[in-house]
Structures are given as C-alpha cells and as structure tokens.
C-alpha positions in Angstrom: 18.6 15.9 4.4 16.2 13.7 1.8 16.5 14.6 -1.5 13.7 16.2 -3.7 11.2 13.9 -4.5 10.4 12.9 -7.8 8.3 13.3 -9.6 5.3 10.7 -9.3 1.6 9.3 -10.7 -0.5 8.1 -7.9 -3.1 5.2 -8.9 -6.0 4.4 -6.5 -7.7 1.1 -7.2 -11.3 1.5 -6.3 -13.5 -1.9 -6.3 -17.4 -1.3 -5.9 -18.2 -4.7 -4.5 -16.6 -5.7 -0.8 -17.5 -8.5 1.1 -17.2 -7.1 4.4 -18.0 -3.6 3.6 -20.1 -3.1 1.0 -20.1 -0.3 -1.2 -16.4 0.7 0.5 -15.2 3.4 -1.8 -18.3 5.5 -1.3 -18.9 4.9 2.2 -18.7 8.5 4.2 -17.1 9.8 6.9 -17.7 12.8 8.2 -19.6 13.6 5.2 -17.1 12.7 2.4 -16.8 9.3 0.3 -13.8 7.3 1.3 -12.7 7.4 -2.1 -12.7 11.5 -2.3 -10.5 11.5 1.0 -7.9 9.5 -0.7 -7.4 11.1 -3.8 -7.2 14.6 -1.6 -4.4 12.4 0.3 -2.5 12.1 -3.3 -3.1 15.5 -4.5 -1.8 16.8 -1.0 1.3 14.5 -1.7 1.8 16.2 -4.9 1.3 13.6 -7.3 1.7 14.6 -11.4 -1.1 12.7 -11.9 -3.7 11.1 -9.7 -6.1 8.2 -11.0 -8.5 6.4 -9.4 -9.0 3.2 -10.9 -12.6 1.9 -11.0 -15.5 -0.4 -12.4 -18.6 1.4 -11.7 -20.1 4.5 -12.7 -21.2 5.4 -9.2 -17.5 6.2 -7.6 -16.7 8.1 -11.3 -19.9 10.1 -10.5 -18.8 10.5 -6.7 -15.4 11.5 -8.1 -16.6 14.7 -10.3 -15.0 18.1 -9.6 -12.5 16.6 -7.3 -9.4 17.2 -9.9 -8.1 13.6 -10.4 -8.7 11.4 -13.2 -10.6 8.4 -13.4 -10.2 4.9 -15.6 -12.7 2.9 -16.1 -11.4 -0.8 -15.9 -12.7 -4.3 -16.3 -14.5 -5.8 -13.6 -12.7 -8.9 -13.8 -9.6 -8.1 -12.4 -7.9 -10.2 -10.1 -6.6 -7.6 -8.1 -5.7 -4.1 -7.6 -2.3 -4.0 -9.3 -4.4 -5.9 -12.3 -6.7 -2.7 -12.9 -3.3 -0.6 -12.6 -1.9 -2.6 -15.1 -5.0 -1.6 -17.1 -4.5 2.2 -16.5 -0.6 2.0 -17.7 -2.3 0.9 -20.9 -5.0 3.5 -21.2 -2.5 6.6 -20.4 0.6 5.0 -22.2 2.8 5.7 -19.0 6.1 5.6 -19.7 8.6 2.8 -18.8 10.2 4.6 -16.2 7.8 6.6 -14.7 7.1 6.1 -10.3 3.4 4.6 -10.0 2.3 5.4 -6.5 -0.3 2.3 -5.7 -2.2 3.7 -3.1 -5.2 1.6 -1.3 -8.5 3.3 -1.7 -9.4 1.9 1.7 -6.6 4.6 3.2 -8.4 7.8 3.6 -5.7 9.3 6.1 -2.7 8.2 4.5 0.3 11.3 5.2 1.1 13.0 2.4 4.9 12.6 3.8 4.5 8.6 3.3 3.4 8.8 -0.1 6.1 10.7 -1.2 8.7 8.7 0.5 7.7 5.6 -1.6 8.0 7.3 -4.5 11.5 8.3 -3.4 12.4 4.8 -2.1 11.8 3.8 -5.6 13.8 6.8 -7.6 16.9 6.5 -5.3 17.2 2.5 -5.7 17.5 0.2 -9.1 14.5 -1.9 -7.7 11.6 -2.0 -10.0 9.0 -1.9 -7.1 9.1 -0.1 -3.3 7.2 -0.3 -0.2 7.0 1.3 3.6 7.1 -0.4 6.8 7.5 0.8 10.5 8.7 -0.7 13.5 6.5 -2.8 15.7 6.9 -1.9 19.6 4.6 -4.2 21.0 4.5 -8.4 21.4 0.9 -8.4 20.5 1.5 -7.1 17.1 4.0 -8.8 16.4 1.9 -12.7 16.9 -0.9 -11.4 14.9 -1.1 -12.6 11.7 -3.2 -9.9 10.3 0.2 -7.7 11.0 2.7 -8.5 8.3 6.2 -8.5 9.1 8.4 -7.1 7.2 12.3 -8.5 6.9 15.0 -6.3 5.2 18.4 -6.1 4.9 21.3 -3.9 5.7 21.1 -2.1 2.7 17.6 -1.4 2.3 16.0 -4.3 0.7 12.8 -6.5 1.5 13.6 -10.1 2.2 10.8 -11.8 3.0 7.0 -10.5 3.8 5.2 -13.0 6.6 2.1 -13.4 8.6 4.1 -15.1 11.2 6.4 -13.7 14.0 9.7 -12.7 12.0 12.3 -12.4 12.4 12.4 -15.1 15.8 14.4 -13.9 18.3 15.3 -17.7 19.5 16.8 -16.7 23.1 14.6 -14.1 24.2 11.5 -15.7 23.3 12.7 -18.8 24.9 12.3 -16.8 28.1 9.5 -14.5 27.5 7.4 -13.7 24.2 5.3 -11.0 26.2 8.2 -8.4 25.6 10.2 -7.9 22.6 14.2 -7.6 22.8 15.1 -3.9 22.2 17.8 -5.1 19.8 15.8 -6.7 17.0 14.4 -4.6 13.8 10.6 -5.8 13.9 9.0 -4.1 11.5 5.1 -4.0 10.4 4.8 -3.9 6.8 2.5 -0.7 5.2 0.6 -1.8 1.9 1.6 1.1 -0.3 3.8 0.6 -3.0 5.9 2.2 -5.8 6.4 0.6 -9.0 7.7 1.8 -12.6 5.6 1.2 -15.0 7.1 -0.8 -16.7 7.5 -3.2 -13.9 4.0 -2.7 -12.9 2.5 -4.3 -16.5 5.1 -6.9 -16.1 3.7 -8.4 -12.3 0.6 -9.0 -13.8 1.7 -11.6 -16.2 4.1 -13.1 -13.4 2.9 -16.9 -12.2 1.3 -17.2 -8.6 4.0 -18.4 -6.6 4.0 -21.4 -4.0 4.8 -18.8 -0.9 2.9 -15.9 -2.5 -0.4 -18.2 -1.7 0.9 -20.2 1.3 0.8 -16.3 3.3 -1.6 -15.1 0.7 0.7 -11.8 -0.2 0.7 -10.8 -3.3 4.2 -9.1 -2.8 6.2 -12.7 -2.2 5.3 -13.1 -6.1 8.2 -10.2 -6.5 10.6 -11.9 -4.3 9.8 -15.4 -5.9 10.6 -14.5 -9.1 14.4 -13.2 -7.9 13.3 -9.0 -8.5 14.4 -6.9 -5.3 12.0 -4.5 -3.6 13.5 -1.5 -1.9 11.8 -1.1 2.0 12.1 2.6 4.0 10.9 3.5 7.4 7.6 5.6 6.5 8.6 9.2 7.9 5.0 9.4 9.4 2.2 6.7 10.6 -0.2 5.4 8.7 -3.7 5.1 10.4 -5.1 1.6 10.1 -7.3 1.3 6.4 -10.8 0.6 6.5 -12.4 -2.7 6.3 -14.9 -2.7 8.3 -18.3 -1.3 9.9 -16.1 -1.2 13.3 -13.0 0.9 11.4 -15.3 3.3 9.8 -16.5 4.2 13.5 -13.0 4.2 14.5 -12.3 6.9 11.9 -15.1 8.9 12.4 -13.3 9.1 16.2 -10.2 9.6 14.8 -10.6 12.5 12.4 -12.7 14.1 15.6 -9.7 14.4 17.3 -7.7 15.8 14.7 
C-alpha cells in the first residue's frame, strides 16, 4: 500500500510569450484558459498551496476566483524553475518543504501523478524527484523529442537523454522495429519535486557541458553529483500542449472523456 502523501506546494510557471503558441497559458479549450485547467489539476491533487507563477497581468486577471495564488515574477527569467526560485523568495518557503513544479502547458495532468512526485521526494533523501513511464513502442523510443529516462535498482535517475537509452546491443543488432521485452525503457514525464531549499539552490548552479549538449535542464542535477529519485507515474500523463495541432488534439481528447 503507498503511504499518505505529504504534504505539498504546487508551483505552476506561466510565461505569456511562446514562440510556437502564442499567448499559451490563456489559450482555451473547451471554454477554459489552459492555465485555469492546471491549477484545478493541483487543487484536485490536494496541494497546501497552489501558485502560479507569472509575468503578465493578463493570466493574474484570467486566474481571479479560481482559489490559487499568484506571483508576480520578473520577466527575465531564464527558465521556469528560475521564476520558482523567485516565488520561494516571495512566500519564505521553508527549507524542507515538497515544491510540486508542475508545467503550465499540462492541462490534464492526474491528480494521482502529482501526488506521487511529491511522495517520491518525502520517501527518498534526494533533493529533487521526477516521474517517468515505460515506453512500449520502437518509434518512441528513436525519437528524440521522447526523453529517456535511466534509473537504477534502487530508484534513482542516472542519466536523462534524447537518444535511444539504454541500447540493447544484441537485439537491436537484429531488429530495432521491436523492443526486447526484458529492457526497462522508460519515457521521462517533466514534472518534478524539489525542496525548497534545493529548488533556490539549482538556480545558481553553472550550465553544465551535457546539460546543453541534450538541452535538459535536469542533467545540470546529475552534473553537479546531487541524486534525483525517479517512480513509475501511477497514471498517464496526456501529451502537454505546444502547439496549434495539440490544442485540437485536446479539444478531441477531453470530448471523449
């Protein structure tokens, strides 16, 4: 039986400006800005807090009445953990309380998943957690918009890639259309737990050479020798949302549901 989960803040960074979608946060579906469906996702989780971390007054003003708090941050930030760092400032979060960083591009993300992140990272000594899930088919597995996910024995991330990992050397000798039923592939899921404390220290970590060679932002963890603790998410994920094409995809998909 899992344990009781913790208890847990849920941060949502929110960027205005997108290259391929603009406007992201407040684009609708079925009637609701992205950015409302995602912090319902946290409240539903049962997050202490929920925040939504933002640099423009439109997705505050989108955001009123929905229950969750929101921070205005700089617009400078270099990335989403950045404007977290920024909100552990503002609310004086202590060391050791579980951030939930939670995309604000997933609008169906279970409520089960979120809480398992936050338990990953209560039940380990890691300073920072993550999800993944297995990969069944070859085609994922080449892509290099998939990211792999290697972990060991005990529960811990060993290396994040783009590229096919880990290689199963004999089978694919013979055939890389099917994958060996006897190999853990796993597809890493962008959501991630951090303490605080941990979370205001990334930020001032150094880019690292392997961090910006497979331009993931989580190698920068491994680089600099601190552990990240990797479960099995207990439910899927629906792809995020990054472009015209995947918000008509999840118009289709919360049809059917």
């Amino acid at each position: 039986m899992p344990t009781a989960t913790p208890s847990f803040i849920v941060a949502i960074p929110a960027r205005y400006g997108s290259t391929r979608l603009p406007a992201k946060p407040l684009r609708e579906i079925a009637g609701v800005p992205m950015v409302v469906r995602v912090a319902q996702r946290a409240l539903e989780a049962g997050a202490s807090q929920v925040v939504v971390a933002t640099d423009d007054q439109r997705i505050v003003d989108a955001l009123q009445g929905q229950g969750v708090d929101v921070c205005m941050t700089r617009a400078d930030h270099a990335s989403g953990s950045d404007r977290l760092a920024e909100c552990a400032e503002h609310y004086g979060w202590a060391d050791d309380a579980i951030v939930v960083n939670l995309q604000g591009d997933e609008p169906f993300a279970p409520a089960a998943g979120i809480r398992e992140v936050a338990r990953a990272l209560a039940e380990d000594d890691a300073p920072m957690a993550t999800l993944a899930t297995p990969i069944t088919q070859a085609h994922e597995l080449f892509d290099p918009n998939v990211v792999k996910l290697v972990r060991s024995i005990t529960g811990r991330a060993l290396y994040f890639s783009r590229a096919p990992a880990p290689w199963a050397r004999d089978a694919f000798a013979l055939d890389r259309d099917v994958l060996p039923a006897d190999v853990p592939f796993l597809r890493h899921i962008g959501i991630y737990a951090y303490r605080a404390s941990f979370l205001k220290r990334y930020t001032t970590l150094d880019r690292t050479p392997l961090e910006q060679a497979e331009s993931l932002e989580q190698l920068r963890v491994l680089e600099h020798g601190f552990p990240i603790a990797a479960r099995l998410t207990p439910e899927p994920f629906p792809p995020g949302i990054d472009t015209e094409a995947d918000l008509e995809r999840a118009e289709r998909w919360l049809a059917g549901h």
